[in-house]
C-alpha positions in Angstrom: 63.7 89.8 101.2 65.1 87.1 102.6 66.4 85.7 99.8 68.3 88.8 98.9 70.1 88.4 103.1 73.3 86.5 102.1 73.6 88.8 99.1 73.8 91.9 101.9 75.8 90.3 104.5 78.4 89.5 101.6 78.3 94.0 100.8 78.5 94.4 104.1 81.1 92.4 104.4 82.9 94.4 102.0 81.8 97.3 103.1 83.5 96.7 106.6 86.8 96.1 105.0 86.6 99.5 103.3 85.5 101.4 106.8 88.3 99.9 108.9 90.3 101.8 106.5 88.8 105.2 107.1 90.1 107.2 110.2 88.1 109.8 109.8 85.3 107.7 110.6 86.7 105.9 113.7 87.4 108.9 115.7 86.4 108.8 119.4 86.8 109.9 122.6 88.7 108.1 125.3 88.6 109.2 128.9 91.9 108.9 130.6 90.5 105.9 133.2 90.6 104.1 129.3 86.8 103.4 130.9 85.0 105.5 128.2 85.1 105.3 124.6 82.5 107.3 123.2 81.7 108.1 119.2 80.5 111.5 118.3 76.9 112.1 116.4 78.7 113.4 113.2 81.0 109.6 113.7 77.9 108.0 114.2 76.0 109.2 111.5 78.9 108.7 108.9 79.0 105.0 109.8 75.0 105.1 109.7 75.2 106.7 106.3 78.0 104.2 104.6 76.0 101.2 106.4 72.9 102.1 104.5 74.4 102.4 101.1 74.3 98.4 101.2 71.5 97.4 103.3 67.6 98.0 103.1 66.6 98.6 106.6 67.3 101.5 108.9 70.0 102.1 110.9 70.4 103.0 114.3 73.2 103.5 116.5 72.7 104.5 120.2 74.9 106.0 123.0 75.7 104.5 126.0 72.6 106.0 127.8 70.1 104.4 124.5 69.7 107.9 123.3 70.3 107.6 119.4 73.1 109.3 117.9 73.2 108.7 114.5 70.2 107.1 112.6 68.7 106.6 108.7 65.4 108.5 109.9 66.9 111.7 111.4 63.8 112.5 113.4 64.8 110.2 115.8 68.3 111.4 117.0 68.2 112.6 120.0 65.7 110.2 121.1 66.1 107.7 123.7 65.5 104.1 122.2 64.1 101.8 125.3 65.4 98.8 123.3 68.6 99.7 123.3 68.0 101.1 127.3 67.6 97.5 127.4 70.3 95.8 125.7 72.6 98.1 127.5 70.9 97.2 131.3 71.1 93.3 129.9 74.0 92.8 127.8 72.3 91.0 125.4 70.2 91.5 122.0 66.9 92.9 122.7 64.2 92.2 119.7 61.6 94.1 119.5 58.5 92.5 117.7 55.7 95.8 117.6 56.5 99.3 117.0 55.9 101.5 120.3 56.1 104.8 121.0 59.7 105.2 121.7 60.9 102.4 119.3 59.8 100.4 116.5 60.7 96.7 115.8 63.8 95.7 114.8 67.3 94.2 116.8 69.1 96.2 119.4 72.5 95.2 120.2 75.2 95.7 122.1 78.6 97.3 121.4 81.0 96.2 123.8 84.7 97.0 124.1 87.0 96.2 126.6 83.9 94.7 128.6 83.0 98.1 128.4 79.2 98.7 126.9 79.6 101.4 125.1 76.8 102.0 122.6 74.0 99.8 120.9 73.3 99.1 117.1 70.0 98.7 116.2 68.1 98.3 113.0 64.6 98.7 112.1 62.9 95.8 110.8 61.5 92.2 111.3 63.7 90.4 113.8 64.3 87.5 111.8 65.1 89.5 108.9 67.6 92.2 110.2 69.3 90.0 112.7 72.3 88.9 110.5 72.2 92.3 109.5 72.5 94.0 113.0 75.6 91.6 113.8 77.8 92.4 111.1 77.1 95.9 111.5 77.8 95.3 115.3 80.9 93.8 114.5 82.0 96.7 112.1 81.7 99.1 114.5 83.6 97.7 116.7 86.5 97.0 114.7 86.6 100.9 113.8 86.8 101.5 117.8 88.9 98.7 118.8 91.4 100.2 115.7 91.0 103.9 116.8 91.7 103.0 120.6 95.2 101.5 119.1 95.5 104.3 117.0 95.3 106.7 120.2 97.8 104.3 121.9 100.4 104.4 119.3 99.7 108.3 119.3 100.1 108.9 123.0 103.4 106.9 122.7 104.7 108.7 120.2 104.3 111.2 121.8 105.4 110.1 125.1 108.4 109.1 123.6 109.1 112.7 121.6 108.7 114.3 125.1 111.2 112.3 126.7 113.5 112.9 124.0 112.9 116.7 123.9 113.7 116.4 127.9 117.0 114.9 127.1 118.0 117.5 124.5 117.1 120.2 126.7 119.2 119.1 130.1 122.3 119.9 131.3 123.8 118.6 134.5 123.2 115.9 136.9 120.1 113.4 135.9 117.4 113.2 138.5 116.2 109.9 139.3 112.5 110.7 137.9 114.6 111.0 134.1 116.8 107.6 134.8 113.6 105.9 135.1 111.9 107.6 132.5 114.7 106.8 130.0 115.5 103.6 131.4 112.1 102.7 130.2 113.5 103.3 126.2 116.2 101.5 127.6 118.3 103.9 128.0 120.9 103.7 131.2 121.9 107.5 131.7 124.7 106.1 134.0 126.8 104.7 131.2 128.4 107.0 128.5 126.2 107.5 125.5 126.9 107.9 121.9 124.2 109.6 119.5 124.0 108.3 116.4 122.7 110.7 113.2 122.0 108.7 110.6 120.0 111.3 107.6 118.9 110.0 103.8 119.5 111.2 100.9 117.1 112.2 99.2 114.3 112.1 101.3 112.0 108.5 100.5 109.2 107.6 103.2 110.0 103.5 102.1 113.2 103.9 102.9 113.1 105.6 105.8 110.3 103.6 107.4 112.5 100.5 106.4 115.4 102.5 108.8 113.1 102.7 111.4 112.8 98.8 111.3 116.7 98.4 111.3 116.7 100.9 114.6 113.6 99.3 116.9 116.2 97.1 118.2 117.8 100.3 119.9 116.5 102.9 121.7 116.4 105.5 118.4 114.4 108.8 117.4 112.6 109.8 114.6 113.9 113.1 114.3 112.8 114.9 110.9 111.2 113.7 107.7 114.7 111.7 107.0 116.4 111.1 109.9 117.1 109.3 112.8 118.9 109.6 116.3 120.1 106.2 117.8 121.5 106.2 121.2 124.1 104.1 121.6 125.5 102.8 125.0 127.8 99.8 123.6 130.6 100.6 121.1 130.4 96.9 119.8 127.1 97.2 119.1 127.4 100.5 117.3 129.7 99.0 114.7 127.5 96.1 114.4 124.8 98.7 113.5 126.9 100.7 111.0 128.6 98.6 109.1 126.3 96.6 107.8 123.9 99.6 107.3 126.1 101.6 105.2 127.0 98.1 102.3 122.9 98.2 102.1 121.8 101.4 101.8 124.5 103.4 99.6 122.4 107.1 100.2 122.4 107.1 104.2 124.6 109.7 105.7 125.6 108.8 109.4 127.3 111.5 111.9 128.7 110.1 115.1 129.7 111.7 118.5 131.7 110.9 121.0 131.1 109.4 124.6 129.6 111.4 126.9 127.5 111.4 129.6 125.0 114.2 129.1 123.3 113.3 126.0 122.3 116.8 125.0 126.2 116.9 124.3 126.1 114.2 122.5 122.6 114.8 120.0 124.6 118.4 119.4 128.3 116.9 118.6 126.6 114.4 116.1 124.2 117.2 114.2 127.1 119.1 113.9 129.2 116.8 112.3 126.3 115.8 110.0 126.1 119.6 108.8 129.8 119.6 107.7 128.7 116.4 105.9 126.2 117.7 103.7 128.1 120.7 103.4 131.2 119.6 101.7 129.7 116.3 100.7 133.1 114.2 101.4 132.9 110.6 99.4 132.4 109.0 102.6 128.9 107.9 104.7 129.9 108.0 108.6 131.8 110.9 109.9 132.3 111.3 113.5 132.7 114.5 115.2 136.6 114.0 116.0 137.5 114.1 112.9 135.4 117.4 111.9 135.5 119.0 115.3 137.3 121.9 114.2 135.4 122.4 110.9 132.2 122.4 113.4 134.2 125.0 115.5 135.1 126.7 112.3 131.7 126.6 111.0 130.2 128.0 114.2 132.7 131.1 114.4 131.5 134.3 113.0 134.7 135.2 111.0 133.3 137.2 108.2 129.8 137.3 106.5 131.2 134.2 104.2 128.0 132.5 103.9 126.9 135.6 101.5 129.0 134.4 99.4 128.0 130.9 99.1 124.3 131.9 99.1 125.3 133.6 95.0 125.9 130.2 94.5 122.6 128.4 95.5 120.8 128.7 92.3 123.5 127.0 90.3 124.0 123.5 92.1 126.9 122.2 89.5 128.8 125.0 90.8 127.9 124.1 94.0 128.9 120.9 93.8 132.0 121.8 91.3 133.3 123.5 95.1 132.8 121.0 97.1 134.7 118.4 94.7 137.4 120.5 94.6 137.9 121.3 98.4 137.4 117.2 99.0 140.4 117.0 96.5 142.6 119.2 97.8 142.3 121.6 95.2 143.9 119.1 92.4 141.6 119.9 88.7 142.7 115.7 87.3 141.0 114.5 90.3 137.9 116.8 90.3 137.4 116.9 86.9 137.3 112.6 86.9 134.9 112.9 89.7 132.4 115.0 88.0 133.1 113.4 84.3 133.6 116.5 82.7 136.6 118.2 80.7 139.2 120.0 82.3 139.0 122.7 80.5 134.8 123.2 81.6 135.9 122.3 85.8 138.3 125.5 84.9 135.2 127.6 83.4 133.4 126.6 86.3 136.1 127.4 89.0 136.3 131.0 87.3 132.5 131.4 87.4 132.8 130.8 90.7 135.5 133.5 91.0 133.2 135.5 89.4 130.2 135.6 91.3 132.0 135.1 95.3 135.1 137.5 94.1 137.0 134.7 95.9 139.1 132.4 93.6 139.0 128.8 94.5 142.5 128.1 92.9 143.9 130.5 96.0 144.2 128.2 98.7 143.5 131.0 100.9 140.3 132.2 99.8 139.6 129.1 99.2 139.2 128.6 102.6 136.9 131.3 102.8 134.9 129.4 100.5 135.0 126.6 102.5 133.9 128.3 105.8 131.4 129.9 103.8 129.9 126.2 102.6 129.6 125.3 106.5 128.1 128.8 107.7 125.9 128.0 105.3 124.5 124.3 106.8 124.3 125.8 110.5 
């Protein structure tokens, strides 16, 4: 057997890159002292289970009171091991060289974390055989709790950091001094004017939207849905050193900008607002700030007539669709659409009389035309 050791350490080895992988495996339980960090029978005996695969001897691993948790010979869980009562009252390997009655031989050691003993791996065997064994299992194990604890952290920030943002969204009024401090932590000075920053891609890419969030971790910024982002910005310099150079590199990002306000509640709705009249005309432009659509958003928002019925005939035939919003962004002139979308005159005025058709408003009528345009805003609400 011993010969066959360096062979095993090497699958283990192996085996420990895989497992630090698996999150399924590393789950735990922290207290909220951070004192505790505790794996569950079924965590234990997964990890016991995959550790065995590659090595001959059983495996134990043992609570932090020695009572084993997750073991090759499933009699024994449940069972307090008194070598690993041992390690645990020590700090240190205990080897146990004859079977007793509430162990048998093999290598006990000790999982700590954080200085924190927290369990004990053991593993059933000659000593001098299963020691190099009951390290790198050790070390394994630890690595999948030391990785799940920053897993938890990164969690519990997140979400710290989606509740502050929900706060802000949600207030009107006066700041208290309890949110200055709270947001000044994101860096975030609720005594200056801020201005909220919508930035949206098109289409949807998780690459490209995790390399946005790269771009943004220099400001205080928001994952908002699956392909956006909400940047506060307190520094107007700043913002246009953030923009500019955003839009030459990444052609399919849609940016909506308010204006500067204090509350930022104001500000988050001003910018969503303008980024809906963006993707609902689809103008051949990436930043739009709300100043310059503020009455299409007010336009949008007023209930004038049930116009988005008649955009919704349109849904299920997007070169119509987009056949619209060409010819509201230029001005209602066929040359200049039909060049846009690369097709004959003569099919943009098929199209425009399809349209006709199916809304009962004619695009050519300036007039209802503007129906058809409040009707493509309602619709992005």
């Amino acid at each position: 057997m011993h010969g066959n050791t360096l062979y095993y350490v090497v699958q283990m080895h192996n085996k420990m890159k895989a497992l630090s992988q698996v999150q399924s495996v590393t789950s735990l339980c922290t207290g909220r002292s951070g004192k505790l960090f505790q794996l569950t029978e079924k965590q234990a005996q997964d990890i016991v289970d995959k550790m065995m695969k590659d090595i001959p001897y059983n495996i134990n691993i043992m609570n932090e009171r020695g009572i084993i948790i997750g073991s090759g010979e499933s009699e024994r869980v449940g069972t307090v091991h008194q070598g690993a009562v041992q390690a645990l009252e020590t700090g240190k390997m205990i080897e146990v060289w004859q079977d007793g009655h509430y162990e048998k031989k093999g290598t006990n050691e000790p999982i700590v974390i954080h200085q924190e003993r927290v369990g004990v791996i053991g593993i059933t065997g000659n000593p001098d055989e299963v020691r190099p064994f009951c390290n790198i299992v050790k070390t394994t194990v630890s690595l999948l709790i030391e990785q799940r604890i920053s897993l938890e952290h990164l969690a519990h920030e997140a979400n710290r950091k989606k509740s502050m943002l929900e706060m802000l969204l949600n207030h009107q009024g006066a700041y208290t001094q309890k949110i200055k401090k709270e947001a000044a932590q994101y860096h975030i000075d609720l005594l200056l004017k801020t201005s909220a920053v919508y930035v949206k891609y098109l289409p949807a890419d998780p690459a490209n939207v995790a390399e946005l969030s790269k771009i943004f971790i220099q400001h205080p910024s928001f994952h908002m849905e699956e392909d956006s982002y909400l940047i506060l910005m307190q520094n107007q310099e700043a913002t246009d050193e953030l923009l500019e150079p955003l839009v030459r590199s990444h052609p399919h990002v849609l940016i909506a900008v308010s204006r500067q306000e204090h509350n930022i509640a104001d500000c988050y709705l001003q910018a969503k607002s303008a980024m809906n009249v963006l993707l609902a005309l689809r103008p051949p432009v990436q930043i739009i700030s709300f100043a310059e659509v503020e009455f299409l958003v007010k336009l949008s928002q007023s209930n004038l007539t049930n116009t988005i019925h008649l955009i919704s005939k349109l849904e299920d035939t997007v070169d119509l669709l987009d056949t619209l919003r060409s010819f509201i962004n230029h001005n209602g002139s066929v040359s200049l659409t039909a060049d846009e979308l690369n097709i004959h005159r003569n099919t943009l005025q098929y199209r425009l009389k399809r349209i006709h058709t199916l809304t009962g408003k004619d695009p050519r009528n300036l007039l209802q035309l503007f129906e058809l345009t409040h009707g493509l805003l309602a619709l992005y609400q």
